[in-house]
C-alpha positions as CSV (number, residue, x, y, z in Angstrom):
1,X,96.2,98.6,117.8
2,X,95.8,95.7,115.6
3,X,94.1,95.9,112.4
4,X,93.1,93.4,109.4
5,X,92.9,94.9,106.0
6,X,90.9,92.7,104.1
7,X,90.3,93.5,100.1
8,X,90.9,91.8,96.9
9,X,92.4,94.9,96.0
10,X,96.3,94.6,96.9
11,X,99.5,93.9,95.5
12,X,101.5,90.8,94.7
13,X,104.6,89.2,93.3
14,X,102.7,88.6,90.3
15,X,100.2,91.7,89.9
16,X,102.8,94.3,91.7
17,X,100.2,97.3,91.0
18,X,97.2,95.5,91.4
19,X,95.4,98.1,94.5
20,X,98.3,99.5,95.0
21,X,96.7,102.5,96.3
22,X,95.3,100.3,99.3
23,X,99.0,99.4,99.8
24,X,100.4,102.9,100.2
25,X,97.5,104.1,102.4
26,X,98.2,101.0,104.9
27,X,102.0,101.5,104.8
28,X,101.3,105.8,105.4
29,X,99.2,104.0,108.7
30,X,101.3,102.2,109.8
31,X,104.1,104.6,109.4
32,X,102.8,106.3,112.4
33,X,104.3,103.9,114.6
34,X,100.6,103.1,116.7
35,X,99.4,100.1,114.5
36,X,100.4,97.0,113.6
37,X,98.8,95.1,110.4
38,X,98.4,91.8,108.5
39,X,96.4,91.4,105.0
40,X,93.9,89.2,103.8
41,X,93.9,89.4,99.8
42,X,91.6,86.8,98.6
43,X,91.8,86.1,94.9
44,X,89.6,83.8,92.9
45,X,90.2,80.4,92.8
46,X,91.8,79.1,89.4
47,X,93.8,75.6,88.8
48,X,96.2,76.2,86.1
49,X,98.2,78.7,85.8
50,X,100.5,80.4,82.6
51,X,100.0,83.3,80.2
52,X,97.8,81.9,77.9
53,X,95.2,81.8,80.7
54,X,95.2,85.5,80.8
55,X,93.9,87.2,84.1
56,X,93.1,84.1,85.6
57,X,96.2,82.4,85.1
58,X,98.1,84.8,87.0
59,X,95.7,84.4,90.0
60,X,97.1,80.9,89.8
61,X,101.0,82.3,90.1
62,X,99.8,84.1,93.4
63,X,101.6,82.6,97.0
64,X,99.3,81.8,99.2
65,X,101.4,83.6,101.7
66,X,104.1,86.5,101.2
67,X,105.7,89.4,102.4
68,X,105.4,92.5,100.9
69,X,107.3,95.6,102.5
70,X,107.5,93.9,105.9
71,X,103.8,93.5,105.9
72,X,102.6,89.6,106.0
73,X,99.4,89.2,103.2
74,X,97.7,85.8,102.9
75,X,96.0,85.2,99.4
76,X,93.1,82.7,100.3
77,X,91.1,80.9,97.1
78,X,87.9,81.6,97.0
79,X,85.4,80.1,94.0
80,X,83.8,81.8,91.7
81,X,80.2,80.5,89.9
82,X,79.8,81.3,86.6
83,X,76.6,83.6,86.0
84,X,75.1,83.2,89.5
85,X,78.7,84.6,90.8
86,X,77.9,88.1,91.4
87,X,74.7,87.9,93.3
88,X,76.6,84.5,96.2
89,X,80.1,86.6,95.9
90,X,80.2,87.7,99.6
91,X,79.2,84.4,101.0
92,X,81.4,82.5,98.7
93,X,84.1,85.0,100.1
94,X,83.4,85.0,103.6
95,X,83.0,81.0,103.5
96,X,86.6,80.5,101.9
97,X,88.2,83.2,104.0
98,X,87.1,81.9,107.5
99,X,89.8,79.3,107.9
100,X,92.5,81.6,106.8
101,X,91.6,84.1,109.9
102,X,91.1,81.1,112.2
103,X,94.3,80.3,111.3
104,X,95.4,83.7,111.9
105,X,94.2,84.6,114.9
106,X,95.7,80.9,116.2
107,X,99.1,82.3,115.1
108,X,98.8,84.7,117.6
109,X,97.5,87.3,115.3
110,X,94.0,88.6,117.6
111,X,93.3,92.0,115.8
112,X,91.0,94.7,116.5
113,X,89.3,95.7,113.7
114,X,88.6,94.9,110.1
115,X,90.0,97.5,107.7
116,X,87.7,96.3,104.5
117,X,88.4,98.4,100.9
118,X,85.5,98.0,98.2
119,X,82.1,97.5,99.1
120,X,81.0,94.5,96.9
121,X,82.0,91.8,97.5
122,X,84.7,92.6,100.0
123,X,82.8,94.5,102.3
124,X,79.9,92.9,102.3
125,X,82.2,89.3,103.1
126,X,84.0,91.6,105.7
127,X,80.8,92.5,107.6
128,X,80.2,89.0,107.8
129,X,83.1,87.8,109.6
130,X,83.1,90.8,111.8
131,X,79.5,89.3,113.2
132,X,81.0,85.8,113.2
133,X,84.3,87.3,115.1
134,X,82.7,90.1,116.8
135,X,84.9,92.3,115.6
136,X,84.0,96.2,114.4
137,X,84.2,96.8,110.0
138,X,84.9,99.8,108.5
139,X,84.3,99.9,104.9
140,X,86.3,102.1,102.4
141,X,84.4,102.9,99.4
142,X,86.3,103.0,95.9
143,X,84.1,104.0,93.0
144,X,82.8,101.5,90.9
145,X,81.7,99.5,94.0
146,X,79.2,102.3,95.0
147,X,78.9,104.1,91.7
148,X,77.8,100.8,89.4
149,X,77.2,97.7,91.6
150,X,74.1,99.1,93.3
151,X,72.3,99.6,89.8
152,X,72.0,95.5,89.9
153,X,68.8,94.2,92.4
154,X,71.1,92.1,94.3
155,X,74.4,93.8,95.3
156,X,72.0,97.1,95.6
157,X,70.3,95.0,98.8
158,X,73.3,93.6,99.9
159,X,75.9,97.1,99.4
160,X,73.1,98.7,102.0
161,X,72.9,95.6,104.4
162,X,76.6,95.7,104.6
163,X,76.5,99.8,104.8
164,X,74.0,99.4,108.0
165,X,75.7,96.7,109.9
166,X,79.3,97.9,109.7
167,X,80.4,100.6,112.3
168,X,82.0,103.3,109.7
169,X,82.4,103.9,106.4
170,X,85.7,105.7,104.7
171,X,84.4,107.7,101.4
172,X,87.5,109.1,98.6
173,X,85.3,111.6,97.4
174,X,82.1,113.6,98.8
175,X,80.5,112.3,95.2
176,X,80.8,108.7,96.6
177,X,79.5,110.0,99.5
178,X,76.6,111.8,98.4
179,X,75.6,108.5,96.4
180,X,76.5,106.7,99.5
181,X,73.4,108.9,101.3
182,X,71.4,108.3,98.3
183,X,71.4,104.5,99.2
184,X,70.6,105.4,102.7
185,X,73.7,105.4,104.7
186,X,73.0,108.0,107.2
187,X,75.5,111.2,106.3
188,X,77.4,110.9,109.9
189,X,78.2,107.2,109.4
190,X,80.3,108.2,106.2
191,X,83.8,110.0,106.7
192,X,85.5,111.5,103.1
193,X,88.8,111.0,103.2
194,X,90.6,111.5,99.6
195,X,93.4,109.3,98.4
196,X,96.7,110.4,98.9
197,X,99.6,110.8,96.5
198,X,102.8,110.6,97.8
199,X,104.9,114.2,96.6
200,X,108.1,113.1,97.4
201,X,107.8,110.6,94.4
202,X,105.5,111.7,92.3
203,X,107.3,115.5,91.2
204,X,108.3,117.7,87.8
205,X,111.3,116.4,87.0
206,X,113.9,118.2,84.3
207,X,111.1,117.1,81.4
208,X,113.6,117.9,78.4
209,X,116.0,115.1,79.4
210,X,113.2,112.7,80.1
211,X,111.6,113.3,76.6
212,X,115.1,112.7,75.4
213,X,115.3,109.3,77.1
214,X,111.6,108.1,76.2
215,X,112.6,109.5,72.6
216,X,109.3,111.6,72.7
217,X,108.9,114.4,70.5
218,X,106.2,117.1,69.6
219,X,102.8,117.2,71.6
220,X,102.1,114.2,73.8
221,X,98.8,112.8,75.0
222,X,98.9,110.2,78.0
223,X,95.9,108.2,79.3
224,X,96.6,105.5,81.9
225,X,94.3,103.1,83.7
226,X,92.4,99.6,83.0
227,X,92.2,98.8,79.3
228,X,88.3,98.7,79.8
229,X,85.0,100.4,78.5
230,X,84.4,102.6,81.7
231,X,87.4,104.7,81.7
232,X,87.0,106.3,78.1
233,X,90.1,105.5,76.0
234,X,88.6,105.7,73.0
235,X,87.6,109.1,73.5
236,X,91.2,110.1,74.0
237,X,91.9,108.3,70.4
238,X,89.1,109.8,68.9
239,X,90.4,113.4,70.1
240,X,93.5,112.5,68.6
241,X,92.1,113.0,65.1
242,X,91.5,116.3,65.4
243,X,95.5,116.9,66.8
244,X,97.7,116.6,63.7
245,X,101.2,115.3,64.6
246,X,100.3,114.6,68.5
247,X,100.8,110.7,69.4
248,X,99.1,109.5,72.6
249,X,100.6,106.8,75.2
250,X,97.9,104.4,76.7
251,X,99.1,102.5,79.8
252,X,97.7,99.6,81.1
253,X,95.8,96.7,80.6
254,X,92.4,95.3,80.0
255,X,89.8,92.5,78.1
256,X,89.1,95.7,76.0
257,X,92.8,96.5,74.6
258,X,92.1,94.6,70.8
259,X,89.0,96.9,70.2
260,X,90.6,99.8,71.6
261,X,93.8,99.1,69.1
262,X,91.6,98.3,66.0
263,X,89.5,101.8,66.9
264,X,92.4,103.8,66.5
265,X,93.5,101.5,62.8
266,X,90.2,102.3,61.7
267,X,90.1,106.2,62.2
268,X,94.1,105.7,60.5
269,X,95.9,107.0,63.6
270,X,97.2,103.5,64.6
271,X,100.9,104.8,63.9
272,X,100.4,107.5,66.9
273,X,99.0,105.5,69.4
274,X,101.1,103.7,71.5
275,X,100.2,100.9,74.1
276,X,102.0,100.0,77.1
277,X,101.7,97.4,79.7
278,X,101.0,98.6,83.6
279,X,104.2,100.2,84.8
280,X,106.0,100.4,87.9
281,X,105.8,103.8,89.7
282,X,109.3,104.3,88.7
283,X,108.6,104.3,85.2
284,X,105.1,105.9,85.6
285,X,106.5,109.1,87.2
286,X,108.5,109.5,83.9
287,X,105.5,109.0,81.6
288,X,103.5,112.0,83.2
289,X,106.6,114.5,83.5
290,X,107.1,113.9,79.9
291,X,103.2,114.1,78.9
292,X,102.3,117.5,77.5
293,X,98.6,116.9,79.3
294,X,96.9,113.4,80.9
295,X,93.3,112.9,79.5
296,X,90.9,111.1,81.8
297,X,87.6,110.5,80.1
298,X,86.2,107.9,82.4
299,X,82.3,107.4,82.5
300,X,82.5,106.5,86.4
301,X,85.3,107.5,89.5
302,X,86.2,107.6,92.9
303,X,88.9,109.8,93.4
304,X,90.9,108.4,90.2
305,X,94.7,108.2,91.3
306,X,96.3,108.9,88.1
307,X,95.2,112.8,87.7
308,X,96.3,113.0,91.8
309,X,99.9,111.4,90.4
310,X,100.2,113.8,87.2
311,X,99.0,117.2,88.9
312,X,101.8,116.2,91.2
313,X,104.0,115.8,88.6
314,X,102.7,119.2,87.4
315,X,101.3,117.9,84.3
316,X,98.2,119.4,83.0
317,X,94.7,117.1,83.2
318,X,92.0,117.1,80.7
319,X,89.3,115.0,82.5
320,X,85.4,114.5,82.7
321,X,83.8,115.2,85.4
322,X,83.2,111.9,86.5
323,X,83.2,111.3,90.4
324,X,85.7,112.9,92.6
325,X,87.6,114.2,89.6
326,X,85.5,117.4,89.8
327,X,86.7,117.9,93.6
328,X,90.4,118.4,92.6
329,X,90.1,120.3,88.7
330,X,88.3,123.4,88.7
């Protein structure tokens, strides 16, 4: 069986752990030996490209075509319209993508179903070209995409247009779909299937030597994930007060990371936080073995990835109950 993954949410040279999670489930797929894959990773269109452009100037740095673990992804441009963008994403999307499968299936590339991840706009544009190609969808739903998107008029109407006209839908958490249902989605239609974490990688390791090599010492905090309002990192610094001589890690990246910092200045705890770009898994396996607990306080969740990687790892999660967090901490 051939099958077309289609989401903006995937890997590249120049955002490595961008979706990454998408990534890992295709690969575990395809591991089987039954199916064979290509990717379609549209990114927004930008024209110059460099650090100073933030975000959007690594979309610039992105091949239009590469190979990623034997796996061939195309990266077509698609344009994006300042304040009308949200509610015309899909058909923006679906527009600029249509060559790119043309183009594909000309190649000799004639698959059998679209594999779409994240309901707005991705699987909205991916229900689309399934009618144009007469091809079956199935949908995976993330979190935000079901959790926040349909509380705005337009991606609400569109999110259950695209949830009755694809053929199945692929839920991480029986929270996303319960909200799914709440939308209307008949309850059949939607399969829960939980992200994976992959426990040959992700595994206590001897946590005295690693502490030694990070040069960590006393209790340690760790909160990872997008440097942005929804996922609750300055509740983590705020606890932090109340933990004499604990320091806390934040890893990753975000438009929120200079108010996050300047929290933690202003409550005079600056000098025990400590901020870190998005790591590799490599490195990130060695951050959670030598965490004394991970602290999730996100406001909104699928099935969040990081507490999967650090109970793994065998390190103790402080969370909210946010999403599909509940369905693995009791």
């Amino acid at each position: 069986m051939r099958i077309l993954t289609f989401t903006n949410l995937y890997p590249s040279s120049v955002q490595p752990r961008h979706g990454i999670f998408v990534e890992q489930r295709l690969k575990r797929l395809l591991g089987g030996g039954q199916l064979e894959a290509r990717v379609i990773a549209p990114i927004p269109w930008f024209p110059l490209r460099g650090r100073m452009f933030g975000t959007w100037g690594e979309f610039a740095g992105i091949p239009t075509v590469e190979i990623r673990d034997g796996i061939e992804v195309r990266h077509p441009r698609y344009p994006v319209v300042p304040k009308v963008g949200m509610s015309i994403a899909p058909l923006l999307m679906a527009h600029a993508v249509r060559a790119s499968l043309k183009r594909l299936i000309e190649d000799g590339y004639d698959f059998d179903l679209i594999d779409a991840h994240y309901f707005y706009p991705d699987g909205v544009a991916a229900v689309m070209l399934g009618r144009w190609l007469q091809k079956p969808v199935v949908i995976s739903a993330r979190g935000t995409d079901i959790n926040v998107l349909p509380n705005y008029a337009v991606p609400r109407r569109w999110i259950r247009w695209a949830a009755t006209n694809c053929d199945a839908i692929i839920a991480v958490s029986r929270s996303l779909k319960e909200r799914l249902c709440e939308l209307g989605t008949p309850e059949d239609k939607v399969t829960v299937l939980r992200n994976g974490v992959d426990l040959e990688f992700f595994q206590p390791l001897n946590r005295r030597h690693i502490r030694e090599q990070l040069g960590v010492t006393g209790t340690l905090l760790l909160s990872v994930g997008n440097l942005i309002e929804q996922k609750g990192h300055d509740v983590a610094i705020r606890a932090l007060v109340d933990i004499p001589n604990a320091q806390l890690i934040i890893i990753g990246r975000g438009p929120n990371e200079r108010s996050i910092r300047e929290l933690a200045a202003s409550l005079g705890i600056g000098d025990r936080v400590r901020f870190l770009d998005n790591l590799p898994q490599a490195e990130l396996v060695r951050y959670y073995n030598a965490a004394d607990v991970l602290v999730l306080a996100s406001v909104s969740e699928g099935m969040p990835n990081v507490v999967l990687e650090a109970i793994a790892c065998g390190t103790p999660v402080v969370a909210t109950a946010a999403g599909g967090t509940a369905e693995v901490i009791s």
